[in-house]
C-alpha positions as CSV (number, residue, x, y, z in Angstrom):
1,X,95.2,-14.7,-25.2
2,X,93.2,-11.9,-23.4
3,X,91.6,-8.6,-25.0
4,X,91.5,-5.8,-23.0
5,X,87.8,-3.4,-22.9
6,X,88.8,-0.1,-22.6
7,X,86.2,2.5,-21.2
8,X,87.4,5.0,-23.7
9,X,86.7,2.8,-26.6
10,X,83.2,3.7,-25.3
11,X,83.3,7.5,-26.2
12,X,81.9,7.1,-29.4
13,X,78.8,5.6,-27.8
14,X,78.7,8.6,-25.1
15,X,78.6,11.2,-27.5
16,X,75.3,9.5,-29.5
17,X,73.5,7.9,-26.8
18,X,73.5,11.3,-24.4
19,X,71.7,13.3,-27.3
20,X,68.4,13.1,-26.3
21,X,67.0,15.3,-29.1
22,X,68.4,12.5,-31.2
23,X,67.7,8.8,-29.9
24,X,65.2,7.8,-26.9
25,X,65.7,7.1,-23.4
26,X,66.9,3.7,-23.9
27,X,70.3,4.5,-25.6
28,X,71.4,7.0,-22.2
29,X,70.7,3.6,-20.2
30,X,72.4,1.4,-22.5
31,X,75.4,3.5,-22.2
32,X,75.7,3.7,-18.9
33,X,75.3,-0.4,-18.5
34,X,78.5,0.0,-20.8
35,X,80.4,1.8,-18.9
36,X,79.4,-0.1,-15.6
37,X,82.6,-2.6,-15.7
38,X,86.1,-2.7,-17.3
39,X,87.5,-6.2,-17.3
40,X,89.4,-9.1,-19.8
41,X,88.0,-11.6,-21.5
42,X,89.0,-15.0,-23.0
43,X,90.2,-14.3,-26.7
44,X,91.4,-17.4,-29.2
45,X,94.7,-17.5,-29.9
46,X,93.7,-18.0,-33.8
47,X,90.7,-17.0,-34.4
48,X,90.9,-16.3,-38.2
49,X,91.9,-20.7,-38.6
50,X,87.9,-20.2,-37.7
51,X,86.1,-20.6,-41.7
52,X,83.2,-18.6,-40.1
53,X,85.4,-15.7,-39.2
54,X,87.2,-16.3,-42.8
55,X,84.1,-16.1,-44.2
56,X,83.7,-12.7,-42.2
57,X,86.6,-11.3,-43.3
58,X,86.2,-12.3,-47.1
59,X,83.0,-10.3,-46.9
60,X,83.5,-7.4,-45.4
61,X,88.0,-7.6,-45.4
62,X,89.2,-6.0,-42.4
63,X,86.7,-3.5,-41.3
64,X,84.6,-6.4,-40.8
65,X,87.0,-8.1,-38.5
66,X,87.4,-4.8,-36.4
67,X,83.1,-5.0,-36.0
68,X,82.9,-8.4,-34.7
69,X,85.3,-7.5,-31.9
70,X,83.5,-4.7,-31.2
71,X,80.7,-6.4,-30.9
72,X,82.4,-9.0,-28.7
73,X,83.4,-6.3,-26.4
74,X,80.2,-5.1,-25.7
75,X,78.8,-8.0,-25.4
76,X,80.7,-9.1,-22.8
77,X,80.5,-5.7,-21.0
78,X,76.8,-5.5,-20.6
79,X,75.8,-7.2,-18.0
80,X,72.7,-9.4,-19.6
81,X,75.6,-10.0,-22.3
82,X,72.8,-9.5,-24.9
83,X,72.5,-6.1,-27.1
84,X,69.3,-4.8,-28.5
85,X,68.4,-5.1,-32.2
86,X,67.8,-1.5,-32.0
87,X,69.4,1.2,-34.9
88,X,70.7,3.6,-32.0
89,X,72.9,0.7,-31.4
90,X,74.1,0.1,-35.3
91,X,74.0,3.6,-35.0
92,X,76.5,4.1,-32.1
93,X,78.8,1.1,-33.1
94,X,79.2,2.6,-36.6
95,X,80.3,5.7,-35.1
96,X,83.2,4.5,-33.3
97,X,84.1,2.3,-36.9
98,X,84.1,5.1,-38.9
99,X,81.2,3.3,-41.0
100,X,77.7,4.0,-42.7
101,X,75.3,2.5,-39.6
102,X,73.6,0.3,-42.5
103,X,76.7,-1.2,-42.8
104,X,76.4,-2.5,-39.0
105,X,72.7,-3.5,-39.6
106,X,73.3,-5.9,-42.4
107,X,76.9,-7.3,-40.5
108,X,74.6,-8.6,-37.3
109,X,72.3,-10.2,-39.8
110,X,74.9,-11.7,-41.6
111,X,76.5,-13.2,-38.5
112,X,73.1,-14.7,-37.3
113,X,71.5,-15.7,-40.6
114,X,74.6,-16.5,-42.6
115,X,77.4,-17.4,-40.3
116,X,75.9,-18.3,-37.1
117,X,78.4,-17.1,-34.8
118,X,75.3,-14.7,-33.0
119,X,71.7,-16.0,-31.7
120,X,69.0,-14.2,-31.8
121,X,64.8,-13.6,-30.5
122,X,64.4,-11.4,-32.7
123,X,64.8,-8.8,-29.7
124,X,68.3,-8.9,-28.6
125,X,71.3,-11.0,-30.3
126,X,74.0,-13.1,-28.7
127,X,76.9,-15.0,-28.8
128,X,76.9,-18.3,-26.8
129,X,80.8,-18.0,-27.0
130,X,80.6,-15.2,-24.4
131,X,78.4,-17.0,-22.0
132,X,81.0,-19.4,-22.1
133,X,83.7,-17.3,-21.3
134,X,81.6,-16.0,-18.2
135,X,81.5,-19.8,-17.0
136,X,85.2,-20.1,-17.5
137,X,85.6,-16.5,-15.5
138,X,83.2,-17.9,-12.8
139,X,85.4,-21.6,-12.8
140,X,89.0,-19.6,-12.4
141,X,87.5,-17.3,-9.4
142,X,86.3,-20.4,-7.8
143,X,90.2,-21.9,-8.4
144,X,91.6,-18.8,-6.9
145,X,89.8,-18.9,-3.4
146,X,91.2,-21.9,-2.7
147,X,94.6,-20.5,-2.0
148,X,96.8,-17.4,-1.4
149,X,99.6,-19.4,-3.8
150,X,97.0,-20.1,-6.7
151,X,95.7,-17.2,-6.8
152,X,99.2,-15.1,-7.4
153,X,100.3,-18.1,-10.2
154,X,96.4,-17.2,-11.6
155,X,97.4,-13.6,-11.9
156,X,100.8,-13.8,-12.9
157,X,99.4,-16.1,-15.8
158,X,96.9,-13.6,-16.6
159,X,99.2,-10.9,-17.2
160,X,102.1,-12.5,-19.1
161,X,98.3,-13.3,-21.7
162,X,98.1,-9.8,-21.4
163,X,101.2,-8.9,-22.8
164,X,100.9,-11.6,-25.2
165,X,97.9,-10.3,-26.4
166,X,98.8,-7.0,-27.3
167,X,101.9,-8.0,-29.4
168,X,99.3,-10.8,-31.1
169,X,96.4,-7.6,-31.7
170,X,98.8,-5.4,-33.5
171,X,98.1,-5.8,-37.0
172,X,100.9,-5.5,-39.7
173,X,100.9,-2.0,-42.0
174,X,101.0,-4.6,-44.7
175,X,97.8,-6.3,-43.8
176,X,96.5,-3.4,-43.7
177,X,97.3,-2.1,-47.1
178,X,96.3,-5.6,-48.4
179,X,92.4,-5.1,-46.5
180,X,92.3,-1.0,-47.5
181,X,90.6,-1.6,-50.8
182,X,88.5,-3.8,-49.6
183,X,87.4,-1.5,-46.9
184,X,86.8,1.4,-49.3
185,X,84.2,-1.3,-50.9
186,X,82.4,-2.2,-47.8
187,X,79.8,0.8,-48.5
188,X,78.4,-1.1,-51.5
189,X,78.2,-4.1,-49.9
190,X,74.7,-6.1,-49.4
191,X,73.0,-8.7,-47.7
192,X,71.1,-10.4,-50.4
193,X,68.7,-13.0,-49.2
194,X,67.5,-16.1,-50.7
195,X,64.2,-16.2,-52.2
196,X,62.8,-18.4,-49.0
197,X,63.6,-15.3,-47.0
198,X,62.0,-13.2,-49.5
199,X,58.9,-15.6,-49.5
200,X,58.6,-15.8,-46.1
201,X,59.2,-12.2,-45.7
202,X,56.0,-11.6,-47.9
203,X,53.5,-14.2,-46.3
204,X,54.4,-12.8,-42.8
205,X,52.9,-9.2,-44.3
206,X,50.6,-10.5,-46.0
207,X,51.3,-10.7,-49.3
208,X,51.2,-13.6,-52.1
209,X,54.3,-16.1,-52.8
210,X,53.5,-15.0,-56.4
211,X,55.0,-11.6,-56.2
212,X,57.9,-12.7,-53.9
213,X,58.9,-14.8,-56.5
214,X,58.6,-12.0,-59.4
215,X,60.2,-9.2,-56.6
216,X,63.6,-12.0,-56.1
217,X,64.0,-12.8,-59.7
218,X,63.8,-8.9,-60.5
219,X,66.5,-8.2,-58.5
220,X,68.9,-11.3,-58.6
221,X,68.7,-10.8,-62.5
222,X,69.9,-7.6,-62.2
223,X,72.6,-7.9,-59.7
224,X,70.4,-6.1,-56.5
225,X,69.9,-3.2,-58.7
226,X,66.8,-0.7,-58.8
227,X,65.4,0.5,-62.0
228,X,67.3,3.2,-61.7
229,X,70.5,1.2,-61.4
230,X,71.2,1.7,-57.9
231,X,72.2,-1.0,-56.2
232,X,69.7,-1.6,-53.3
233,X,71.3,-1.8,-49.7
234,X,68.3,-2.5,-47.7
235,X,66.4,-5.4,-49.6
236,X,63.2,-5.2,-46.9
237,X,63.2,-1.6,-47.1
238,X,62.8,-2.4,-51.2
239,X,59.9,-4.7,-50.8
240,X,57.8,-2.4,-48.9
241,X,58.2,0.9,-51.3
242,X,57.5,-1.6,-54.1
243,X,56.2,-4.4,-54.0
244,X,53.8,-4.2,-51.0
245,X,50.9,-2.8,-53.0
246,X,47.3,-4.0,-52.6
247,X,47.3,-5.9,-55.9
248,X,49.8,-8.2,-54.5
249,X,48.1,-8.6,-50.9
250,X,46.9,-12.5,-49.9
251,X,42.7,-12.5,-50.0
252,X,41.5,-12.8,-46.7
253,X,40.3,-16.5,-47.1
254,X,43.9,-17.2,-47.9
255,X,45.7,-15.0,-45.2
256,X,47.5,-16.4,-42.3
257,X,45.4,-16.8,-38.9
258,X,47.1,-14.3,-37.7
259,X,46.8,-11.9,-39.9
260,X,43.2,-12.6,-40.7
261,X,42.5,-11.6,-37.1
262,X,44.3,-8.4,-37.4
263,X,42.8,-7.6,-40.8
264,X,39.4,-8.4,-39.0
């Protein structure tokens, strides 16, 4: 199958990343590196046989499924085929889904932490899958130079996938009743880490294992929920309004290297 990016898919981002009262420099650029090329790209025939991308969808139903694509898209659009872990991006991504842009923070880290369908530096995030379909692109252009005759059966190929592909994308209106409810859920959806990640997430700021510990079991025991009873989307976010207080803080001796120095 092939999926077809669509420059006007890309309004959405226009309309955010041109407001320079509103986001920086670096989202006008990253919108014009999107709107640079419109091409196809390899797309699996099944890709929800996949347990990661049923895994996906049982998180966060169909809305979910309609992000990763996204996500695809862009990825293969840009021309590094990496995207920055940067909020105007979650930012312009959740205004083209109709979706809270927290929503699209916690759905990349789901996908690199929990699924492993993205990579990441910590800087950008990609999908190996993509640079793959690149080396196939690169493979099939080689194939069609060799001959006028190849090169029409190449392109005739390529557009009876096309057609395919748009009878294949067009989702049911009963799958989409089925995923509606789960859709008007996806708000009060969280990440939840594990209490490594909140352990390690202390120790790298500078804070005891001690208080991790006491922070995780808090809010595991109460179903991710604040004092107040709200449930708490960003868990990080939590940690540092609560729990990052100078009674909790590592004593220098015991401190990191790293953080010794900067403390120092």
């Amino acid at each position: 199958m092939l999926a077809v990016i669509d420059n006007k898919l890309l309004k959405n981002i226009h309309t955010l990343a041109v407001d320079g009262s509103r986001y920086p420099e670096t989202a006008r650029v990253f919108y014009f590196k999107q709107m640079k090329k419109t091409f196809y790209f390899s797309h699996d025939f099944e890709p929800t046989s996949d347990p990661k991308i049923q895994a996906l969808i049982s998180e966060y139903g169909g809305l979910g499924y309609g992000i990763w694509w996204r996500v695809i898209e862009m990825l293969h659009s840009d021309d590094d085929h990496k995207l920055p872990k940067k909020q105007f991006l979650y930012r312009a991504i959740a205004g083209q889904m109709k979706c809270e842009y927290v929503i699209i923070e916690e759905f990349i880290e789901f996908s690199i932490n929990v699924l492993e369908l993205l990579n990441t530096d910590g800087n950008y995030f990609w999908s190996n899958r993509v640079f793959k379909n690149f080396e196939q692109m690169d493979k099939e252009k080689g194939w069609r130079s060799k001959g006028g005759t190849n090169s029409a059966n190449a392109r005739k190929l390529k557009e009876a996938d096309l057609h395919s592909s748009l009878a294949d994308l067009e989702i049911s209106s009963t799958e989409l009743n089925s995923s509606s409810s789960k859709e008007k859920k996806i708000k009060e959806r969280v990440y939840t880490p594990t209490i490594g990640e909140v352990e390690i997430y202390f120790k790298d700021n500078g804070y005891t294992k001690d208080s991790a510990v006491k922070a995780f079991h808090y809010y595991s025991e109460n179903n991710w929920k604040d004092s107040r009873n709200n449930q708490v989307k960003n868990w990080k976010q939590k940690m540092q309004g609560v729990w990052f207080k100078e009674e909790n803080k590592i004593k220098n001796e015991q401190l990191p290297a790293h953080l010794t120095r900067v403390l120092n």
